[in-house]
Every structure is written in C-alpha cells, then in structure tokens.
C-alpha positions as YAML, in Angstrom:
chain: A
units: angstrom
residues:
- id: 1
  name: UNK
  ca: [-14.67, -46.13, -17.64]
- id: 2
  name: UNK
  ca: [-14.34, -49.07, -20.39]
- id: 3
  name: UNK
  ca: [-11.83, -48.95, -23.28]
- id: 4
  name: UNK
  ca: [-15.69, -48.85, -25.10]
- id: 5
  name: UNK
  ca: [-16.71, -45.68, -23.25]
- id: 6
  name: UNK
  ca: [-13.68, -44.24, -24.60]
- id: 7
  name: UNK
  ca: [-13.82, -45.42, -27.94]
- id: 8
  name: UNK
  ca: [-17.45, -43.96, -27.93]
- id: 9
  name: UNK
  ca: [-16.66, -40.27, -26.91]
- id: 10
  name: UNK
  ca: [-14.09, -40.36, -28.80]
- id: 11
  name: UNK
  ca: [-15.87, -41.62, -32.05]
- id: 12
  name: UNK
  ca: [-18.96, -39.35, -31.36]
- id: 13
  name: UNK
  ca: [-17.14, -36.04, -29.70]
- id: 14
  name: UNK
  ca: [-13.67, -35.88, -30.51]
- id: 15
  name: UNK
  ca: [-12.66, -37.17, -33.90]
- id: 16
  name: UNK
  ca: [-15.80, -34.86, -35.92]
- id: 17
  name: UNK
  ca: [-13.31, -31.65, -34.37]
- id: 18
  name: UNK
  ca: [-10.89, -29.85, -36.78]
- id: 19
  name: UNK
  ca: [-7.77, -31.01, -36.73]
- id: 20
  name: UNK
  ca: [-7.35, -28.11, -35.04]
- id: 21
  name: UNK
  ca: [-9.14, -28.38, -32.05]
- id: 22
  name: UNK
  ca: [-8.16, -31.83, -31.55]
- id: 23
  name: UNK
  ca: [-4.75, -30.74, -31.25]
- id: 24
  name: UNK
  ca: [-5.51, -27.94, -28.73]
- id: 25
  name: UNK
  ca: [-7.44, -30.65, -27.14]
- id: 26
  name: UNK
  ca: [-3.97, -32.87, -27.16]
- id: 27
  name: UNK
  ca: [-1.88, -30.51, -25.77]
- id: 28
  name: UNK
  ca: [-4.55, -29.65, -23.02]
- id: 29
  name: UNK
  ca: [-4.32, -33.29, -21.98]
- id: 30
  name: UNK
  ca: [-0.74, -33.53, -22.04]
- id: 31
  name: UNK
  ca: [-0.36, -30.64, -20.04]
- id: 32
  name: UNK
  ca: [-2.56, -32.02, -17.65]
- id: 33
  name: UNK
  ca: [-0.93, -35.27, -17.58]
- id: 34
  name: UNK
  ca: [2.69, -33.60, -16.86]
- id: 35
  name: UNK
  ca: [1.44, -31.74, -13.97]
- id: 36
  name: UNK
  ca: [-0.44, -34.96, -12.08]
- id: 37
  name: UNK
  ca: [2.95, -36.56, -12.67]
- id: 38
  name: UNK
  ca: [4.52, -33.94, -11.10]
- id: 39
  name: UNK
  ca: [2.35, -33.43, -8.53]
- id: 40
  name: UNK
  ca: [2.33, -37.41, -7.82]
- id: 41
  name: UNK
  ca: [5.94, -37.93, -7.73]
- id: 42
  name: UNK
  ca: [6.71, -34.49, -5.61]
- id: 43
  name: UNK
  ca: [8.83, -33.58, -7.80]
- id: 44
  name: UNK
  ca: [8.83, -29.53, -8.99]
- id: 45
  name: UNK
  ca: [9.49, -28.46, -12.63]
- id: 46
  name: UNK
  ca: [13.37, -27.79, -12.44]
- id: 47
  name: UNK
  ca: [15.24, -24.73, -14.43]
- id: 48
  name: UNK
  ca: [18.88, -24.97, -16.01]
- id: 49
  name: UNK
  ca: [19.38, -22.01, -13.48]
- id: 50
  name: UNK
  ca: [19.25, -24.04, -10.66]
- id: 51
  name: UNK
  ca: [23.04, -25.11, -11.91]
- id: 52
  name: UNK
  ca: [24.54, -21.71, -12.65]
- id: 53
  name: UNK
  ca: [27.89, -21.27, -10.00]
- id: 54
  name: UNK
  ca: [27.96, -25.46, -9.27]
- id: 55
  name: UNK
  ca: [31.15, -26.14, -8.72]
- id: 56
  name: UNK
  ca: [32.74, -22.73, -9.21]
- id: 57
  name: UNK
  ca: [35.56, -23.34, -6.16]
- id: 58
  name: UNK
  ca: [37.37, -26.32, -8.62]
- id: 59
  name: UNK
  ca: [38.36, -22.94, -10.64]
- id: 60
  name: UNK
  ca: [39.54, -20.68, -8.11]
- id: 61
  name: UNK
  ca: [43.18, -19.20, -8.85]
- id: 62
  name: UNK
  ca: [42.94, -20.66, -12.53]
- id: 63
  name: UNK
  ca: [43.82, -17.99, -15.05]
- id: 64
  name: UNK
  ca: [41.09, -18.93, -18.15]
- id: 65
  name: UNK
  ca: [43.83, -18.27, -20.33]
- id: 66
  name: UNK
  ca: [46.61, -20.11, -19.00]
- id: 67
  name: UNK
  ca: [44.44, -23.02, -18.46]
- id: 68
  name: UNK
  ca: [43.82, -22.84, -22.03]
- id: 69
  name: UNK
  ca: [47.35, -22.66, -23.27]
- id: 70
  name: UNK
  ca: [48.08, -25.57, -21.06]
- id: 71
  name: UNK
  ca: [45.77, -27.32, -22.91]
- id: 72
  name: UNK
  ca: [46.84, -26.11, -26.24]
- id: 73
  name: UNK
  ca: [50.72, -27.29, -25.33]
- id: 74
  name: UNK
  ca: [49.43, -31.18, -24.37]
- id: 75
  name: UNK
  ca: [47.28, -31.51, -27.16]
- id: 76
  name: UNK
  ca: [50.91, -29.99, -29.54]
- id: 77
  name: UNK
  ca: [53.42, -32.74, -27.71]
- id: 78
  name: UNK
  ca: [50.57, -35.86, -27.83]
- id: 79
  name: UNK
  ca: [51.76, -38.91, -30.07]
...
C-alpha cells in the first residue's frame, strides 16, 4: 500500500471520527503493534514478579536490623 493509499483512508475514513473514536482506534493499533513485536521477537510480556526471591541467599544469617545499625555507625564515623 502507497504512503497515498494511506493518506486517502485516512483523509476519507479516519480523520471525519470523533476524537473519540480515533483514539480508541489508536490504542487498538498500538495494541496490535506491541503484540506482533512480541510475537516477532519471541519474546513474552514479562511481570515484576518474575524477580521476587532473586538473590535472597546474599542475605542469609543477616539480622535486618543489625545490618541497618551497621550502616547507621559508617555513615556517623565518615569524614
């Protein structure tokens, strides 16, 4: 399809929408476009989730609060 095609539905179908629609229309096409990229690459929508317990063993035998008040003591005796 030529950039002129486009141009053409566009002048004659999409711009005489409300605002509205045109932005349902948007979204529909972004949406659309996110999941051929997806789908292209291989690649699978990921979740934050997929993190929770990473690297848990580096804190193993730590006490939260003693960590802390390690912390606390450094930052007190830095120049």
């Amino acid at each position: 399809m030529s950039s002129a095609d486009i141009d053409e539905i566009y002048a004659q179908h999409i711009k005489p929408l409300p605002t509205e629609d045109r932005l349902k229309l948007l979204a529909l096409v972004a949406r659309d476009l996110a999941q051929q990229k997806d789908s292209a690459e291989g690649q699978k929508t990921r979740s934050i989730m997929e993190l929770h317990g990473l690297g848990k063993e580096i804190w193993e035998g730590i006490e939260a609060q003693d960590y802390v008040n390690e912390l606390r003591n450094e930052w007190d005796h830095h120049p």
